[in-house]
N, C-alpha and C positions, 0 to 999 in steps of 0.2 A: 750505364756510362756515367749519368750522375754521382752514384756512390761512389765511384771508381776515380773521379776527376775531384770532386769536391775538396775542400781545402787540402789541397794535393801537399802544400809544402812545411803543413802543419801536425797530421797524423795519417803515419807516424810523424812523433814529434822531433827528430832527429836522426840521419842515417847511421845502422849499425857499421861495423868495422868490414864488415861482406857489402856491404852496399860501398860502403867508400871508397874498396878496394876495386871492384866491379868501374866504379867511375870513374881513379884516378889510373887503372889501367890503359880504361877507352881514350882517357886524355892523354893518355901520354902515347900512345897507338896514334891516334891523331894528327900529330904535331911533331912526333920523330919515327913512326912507324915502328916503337920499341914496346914492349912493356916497362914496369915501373925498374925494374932489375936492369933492365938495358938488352933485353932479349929481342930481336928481332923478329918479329910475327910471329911470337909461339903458338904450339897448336896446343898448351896447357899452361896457365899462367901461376908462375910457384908462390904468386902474394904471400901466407904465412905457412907455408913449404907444406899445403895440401895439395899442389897443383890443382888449380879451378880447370873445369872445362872452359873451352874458348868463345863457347857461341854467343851467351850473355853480354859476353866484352865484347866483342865486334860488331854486332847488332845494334849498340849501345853509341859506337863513334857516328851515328849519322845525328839521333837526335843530342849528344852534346855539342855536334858541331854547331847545330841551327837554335840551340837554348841554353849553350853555354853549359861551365858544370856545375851542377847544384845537387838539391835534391830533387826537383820535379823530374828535371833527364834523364837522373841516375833509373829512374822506377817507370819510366816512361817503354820499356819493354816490356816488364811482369803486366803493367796497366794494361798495354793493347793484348797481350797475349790471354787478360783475364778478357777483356770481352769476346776473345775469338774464343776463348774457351768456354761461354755461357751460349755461343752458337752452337758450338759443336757436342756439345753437353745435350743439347736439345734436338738435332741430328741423329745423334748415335742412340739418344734414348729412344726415337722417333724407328730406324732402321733395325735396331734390337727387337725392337717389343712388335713392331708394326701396327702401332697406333698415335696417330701424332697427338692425342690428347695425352698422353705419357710425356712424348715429346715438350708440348707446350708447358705442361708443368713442373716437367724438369729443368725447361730453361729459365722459366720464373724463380724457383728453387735457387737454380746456378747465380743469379742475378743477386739474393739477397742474404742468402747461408752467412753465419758467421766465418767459418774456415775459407769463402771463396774472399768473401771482400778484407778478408786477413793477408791473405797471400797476394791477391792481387793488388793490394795499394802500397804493401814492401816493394823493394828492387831483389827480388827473389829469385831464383833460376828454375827451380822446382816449377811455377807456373808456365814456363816459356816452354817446361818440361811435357807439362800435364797436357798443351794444345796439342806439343807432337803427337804424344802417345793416343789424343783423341784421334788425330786425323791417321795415326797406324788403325787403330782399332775400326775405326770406317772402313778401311781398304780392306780390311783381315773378313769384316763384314760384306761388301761388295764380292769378294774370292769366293764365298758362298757359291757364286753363280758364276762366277767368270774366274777362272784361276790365277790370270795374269794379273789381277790384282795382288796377289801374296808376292810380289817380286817388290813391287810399292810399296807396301807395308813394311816388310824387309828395309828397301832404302829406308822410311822414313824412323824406322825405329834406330838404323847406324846412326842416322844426320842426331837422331836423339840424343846419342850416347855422348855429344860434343855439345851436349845443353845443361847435362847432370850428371850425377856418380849414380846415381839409383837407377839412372835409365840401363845403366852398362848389364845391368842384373834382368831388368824386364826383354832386351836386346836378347837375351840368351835364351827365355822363357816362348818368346814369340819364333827365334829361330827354332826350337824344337817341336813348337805349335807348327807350325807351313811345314815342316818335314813331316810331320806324322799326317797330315792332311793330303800333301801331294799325291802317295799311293807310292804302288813300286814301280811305277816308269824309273827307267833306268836314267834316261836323256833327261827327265824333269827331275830328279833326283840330284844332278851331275849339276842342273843349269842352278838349282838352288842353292846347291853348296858351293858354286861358286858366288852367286849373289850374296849368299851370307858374310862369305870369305869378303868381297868388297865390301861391303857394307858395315862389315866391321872393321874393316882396316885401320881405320885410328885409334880404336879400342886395343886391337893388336899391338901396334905401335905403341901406345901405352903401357902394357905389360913390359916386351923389353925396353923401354926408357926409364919404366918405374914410376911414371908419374900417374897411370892409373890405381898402381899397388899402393900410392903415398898415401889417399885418401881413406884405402881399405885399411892399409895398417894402424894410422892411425883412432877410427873408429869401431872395429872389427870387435864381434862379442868373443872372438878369439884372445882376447885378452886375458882374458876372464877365466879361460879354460886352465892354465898353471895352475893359478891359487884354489880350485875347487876340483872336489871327485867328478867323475863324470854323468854319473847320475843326479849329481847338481845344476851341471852345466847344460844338460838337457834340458833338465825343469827349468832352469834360463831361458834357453831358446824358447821354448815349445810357450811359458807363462808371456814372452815376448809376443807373442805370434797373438797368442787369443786376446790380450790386452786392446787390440786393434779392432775387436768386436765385442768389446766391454763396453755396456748400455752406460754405464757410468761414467767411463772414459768420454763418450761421445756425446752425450748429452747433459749431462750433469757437472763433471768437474772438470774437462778438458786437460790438456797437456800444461805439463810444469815447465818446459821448456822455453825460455827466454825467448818474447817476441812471438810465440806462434799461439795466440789467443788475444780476444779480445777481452775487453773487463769486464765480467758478467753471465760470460757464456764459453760452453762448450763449443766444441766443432757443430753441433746442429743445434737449433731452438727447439727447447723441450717440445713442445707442443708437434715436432715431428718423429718424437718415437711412436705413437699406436700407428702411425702410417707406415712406419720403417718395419715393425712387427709385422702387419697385415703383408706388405711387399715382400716381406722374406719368406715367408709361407707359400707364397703365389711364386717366388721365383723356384721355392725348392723340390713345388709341383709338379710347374712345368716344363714338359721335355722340351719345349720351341727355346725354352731360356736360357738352354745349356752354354752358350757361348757366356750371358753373364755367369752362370753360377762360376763358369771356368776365372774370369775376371774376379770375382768374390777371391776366389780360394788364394790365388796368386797373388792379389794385390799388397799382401802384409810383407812379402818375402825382402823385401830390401831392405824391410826397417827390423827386420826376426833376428838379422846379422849383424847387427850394431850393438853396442851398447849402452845405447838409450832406451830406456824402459818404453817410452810413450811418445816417439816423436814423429808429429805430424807430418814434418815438411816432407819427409820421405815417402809416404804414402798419398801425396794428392791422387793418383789413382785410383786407389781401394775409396778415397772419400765421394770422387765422382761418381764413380759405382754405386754407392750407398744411396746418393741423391738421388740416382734413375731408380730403386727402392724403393724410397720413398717416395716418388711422383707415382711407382707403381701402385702403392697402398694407399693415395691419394685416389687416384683415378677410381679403385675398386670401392672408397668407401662415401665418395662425394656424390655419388647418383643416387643415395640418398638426400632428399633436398634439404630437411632440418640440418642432420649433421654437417651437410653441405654451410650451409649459410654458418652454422655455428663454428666450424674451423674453417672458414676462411675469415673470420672476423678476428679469431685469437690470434691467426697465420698474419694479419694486417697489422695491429697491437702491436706483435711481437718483432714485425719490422721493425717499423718505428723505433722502436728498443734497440733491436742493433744498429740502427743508423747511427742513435743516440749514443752510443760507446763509443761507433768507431769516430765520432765528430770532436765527440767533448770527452766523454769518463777514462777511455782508454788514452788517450794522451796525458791527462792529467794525473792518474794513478799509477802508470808505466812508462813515464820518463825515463826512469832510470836506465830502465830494462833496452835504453837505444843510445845509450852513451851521449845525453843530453848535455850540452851546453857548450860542444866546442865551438860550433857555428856564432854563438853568441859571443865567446871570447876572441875569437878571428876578426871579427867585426871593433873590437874594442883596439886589439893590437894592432893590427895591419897597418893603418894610420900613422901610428908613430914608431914602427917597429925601427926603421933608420935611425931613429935618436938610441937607439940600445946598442952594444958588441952583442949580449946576448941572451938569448930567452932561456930562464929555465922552467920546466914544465913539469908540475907533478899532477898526474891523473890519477884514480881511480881503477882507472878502464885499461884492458887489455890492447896493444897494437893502435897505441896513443898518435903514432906518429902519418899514418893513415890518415886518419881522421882529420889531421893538422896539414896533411898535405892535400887533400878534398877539400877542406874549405877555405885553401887559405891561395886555392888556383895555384901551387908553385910551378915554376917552370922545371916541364919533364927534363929538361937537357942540363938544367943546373942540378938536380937532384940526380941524375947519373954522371956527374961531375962530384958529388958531393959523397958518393959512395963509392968510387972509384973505378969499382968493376963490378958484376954479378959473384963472382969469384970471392970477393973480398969479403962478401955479407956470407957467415958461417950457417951451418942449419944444426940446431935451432939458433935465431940470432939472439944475437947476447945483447944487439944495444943497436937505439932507434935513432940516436942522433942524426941529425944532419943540419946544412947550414949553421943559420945562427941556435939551431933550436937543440938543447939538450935536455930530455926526458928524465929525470929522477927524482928521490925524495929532496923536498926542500929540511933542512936543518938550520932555523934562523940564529943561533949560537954561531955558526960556525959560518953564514952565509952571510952576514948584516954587514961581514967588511969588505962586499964587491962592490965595482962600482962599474955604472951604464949593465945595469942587468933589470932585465925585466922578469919577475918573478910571476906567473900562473900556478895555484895551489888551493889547500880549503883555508877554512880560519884558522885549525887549529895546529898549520902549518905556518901561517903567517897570522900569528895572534893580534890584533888593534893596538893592544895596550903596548908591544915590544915595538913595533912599526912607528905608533906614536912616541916612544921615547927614543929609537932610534931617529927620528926626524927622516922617513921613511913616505911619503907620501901614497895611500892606497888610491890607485885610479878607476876602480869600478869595481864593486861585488857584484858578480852574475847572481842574479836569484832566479832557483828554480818556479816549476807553475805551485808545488804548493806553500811557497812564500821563503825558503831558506837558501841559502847562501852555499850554490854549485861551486861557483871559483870566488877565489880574491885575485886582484891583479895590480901588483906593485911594481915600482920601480924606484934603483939607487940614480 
């Protein structure tokens, strides 16, 4: 809980444009029972027209009500959902294997992994994702013995599908699992396909509304399939797929993907590959472990269909798996007492180490990577923003106006005032304007003769030397953590 709560409002060092969207939905859910668009309790939120699932957002309006909107609230679900997820990680390892020393070192494992306290100290949905799909996999485990558990599981994998897009894919994997398990009872057959059928009924509803297909289309390795033959696009898929159980990948160079690593490290700390080795030999022995190897096999499948080579967030399942693994190939080689004492000392070491990224190294070399510094220039503006007609804004960063509307608290009712209607904002939008704030390039030739304009920009948008001979006044340089100048912030 420590790692997970510790400088909560520091690293990460600024919320991404999915975290702000996540918050400034809840808030405005809140306060007008709308989303940001002006949609009334949607059951998919079209923030930057992926339709988000809803569950992150809703879940999210209790603690902003009670901590305001920031960054600690925004993340205050993935946070509790990671520690319910280092329970259940330890549960599931515990009921799988049927020895709680698996268990117990899996849930130490879950506690200090780099990829858990990665995801769980963002405001991610993925993690809120990975508890469901733990507490399905427990039920699908319980069903072993008592059938009417797979009816549970079922439910708890649909409630999934309104947590993540990747759940929608595992949803379809575990309805196929309980149907092949039930047998040919006719009457359990009937009562399952109708449990399916509920249980996925907002999944359905997604299909014909299109906001479950926005997501797929947008990321789908289908993309890809035009411009290559198809024995290309194979080797795509299939080079996709085993990437996810590339030693290298996982322990050594981790994911390039913006924000899903810490500095330093892969998804596991080297020092737990000879145990991952040892546990995967042990699980592809044993017939008692068939239920994991099945979790093994399946877990890549949601991230095989995208077109991202290596991305974690999609697969926290296949990662939890890997950990129960790994505590496997712990357990088998720590009754040795030397070896015993000698990796648990490197396994201590090498915490430390991660803690040490995720405190200090990671925030300070991956700013960037979080769209750092609007919080710091909200804080500069807001003040005097009255003395201006109006701001102009030039970022950097993608979905600038999010992020301005997160930290800068606007009021939801003014801001669905200020866009008129859902209707009015095109897909894709062309322009983030609102209120006083207009988003574009700054051109100081052509901008030096506004007047009551508050300009946000870098230097070499708004140069010292032009500002100073315009008799331009700069009112703060934001400086990033490694000493350089994020924004300038002026005003006529």
């Amino acid at each position: 809980m420590f790692a997970r709560f510790s400088f909560a409002a520091f690293s990460p060092p600024s919320v991404n444009w999915d975290e702000a969207a996540f918050g400034y939905n809840a808030y405005s859910l809140l306060l007008t029972g709308k989303d940001e668009y002006g949609y009334k309790l949607p059951l998919a939120f079209r923030s930057f027209d992926e339709y988000k699932p809803p569950l992150y957002v809703y879940l999210s309006v209790p603690f902003i009500k009670f901590m305001g909107l920031n960054d600690i609230s925004v993340r205050m679900v993935s946070r509790v959902s990671g520690i319910f997820g280092v329970i259940l990680i330890m549960v599931v390892a515990t009921l799988i294997t049927r020895n709680w020393m698996v268990g117990l070192i899996g849930g130490f494992l879950a506690a200090v992994e780099p990829w858990v306290l990665m995801f769980s100290r963002m405001g991610v949905e993925a993690t809120l994702s990975l508890t469901l799909f733990l507490i399905c996999l427990a039920w699908l485990i319980k069903a072993e013995k008592q059938s009417r558990y797979y009816y549970w599981a079922l439910v708890t994998a649909g409630i999934n599908t309104l947590a993540y897009h990747s759940a929608k894919v595992y949803f379809g994997i575990i309805a196929v699992y309980v149907l092949t398990r039930v047998g040919r009872d006719t009457k359990k057959l009937i009562r399952t396909g109708a449990v399916i059928l509920l249980a996925g009924g907002p999944m359905i509803w997604g299909l014909f509304t299109g906001s479950t297909l926005a997501r797929f289309n947008y990321t789908s390795i289908l993309t890809l399939a035009k411009d290559r033959p198809m024995f290309v696009f194979v080797g795509e898929v299939v080079n996709r797929y085993f990437s996810y159980f590339n030693p290298t990948n996982l322990f050594v160079r981790g994911s390039n993907e913006t924000g899903q690593k810490l500095e330093g490290f892969a998804p596991y700390m080297k020092i737990e590959f000879v145990f991952w080795i040892v546990g995967l030999c042990i699980v592809i022995s044993d017939k008692k472990l068939s239920l994991l190897k099945k979790w093994l096999l399946v877990g890549a499948i949601p991230a095989m269909i995208t077109w991202s080579w290596f991305s974690l967030v999609r697969i926290l399942p296949l990662l939890a798996a890997f950990t129960i693994v790994i505590a496997i190939g712990m357990t088998k080689l720590l009754k040795k007492r030397v070896l015993g004492v000698l990796f648990v000392g490197f396994l201590v070491i090498n915490t430390v180490w991660v803690l040490s990224s995720v405190w200090f190294t990671t925030p300070y070399f991956q700013y960037g990577d979080w769209q750092w510094g609007f919080r710091e220039v909200v804080e500069v503006i807001k003040p005097i923003e009255k003395d201006y007609d109006w701001i102009v804004w030039e970022s950097p960063h993608a979905q600038p106006h999010i992020l301005t509307l997160f930290y800068w608290n606007y009021p939801p009712n003014q801001y669905h005032k200020d866009i008129v209607s859902p209707e009015s904002i095109p897909s894709p939008r062309l322009s983030f304007d609102f209120g006083k704030f207009r988003f574009r390039k700054i051109y100081w030739p052509e901008d030096r003769g506004l007047k009551k304009v508050l300009f946000v920009g870098g230097v070499y948008s708004l140069p010292e030397s032009d500002l100073a001979r315009d008799q331009v006044k700069i009112i703060k340089d934001i400086i990033d953590p490694q000493g350089y100048v994020s924004f300038r912030i002026a005003g006529t």
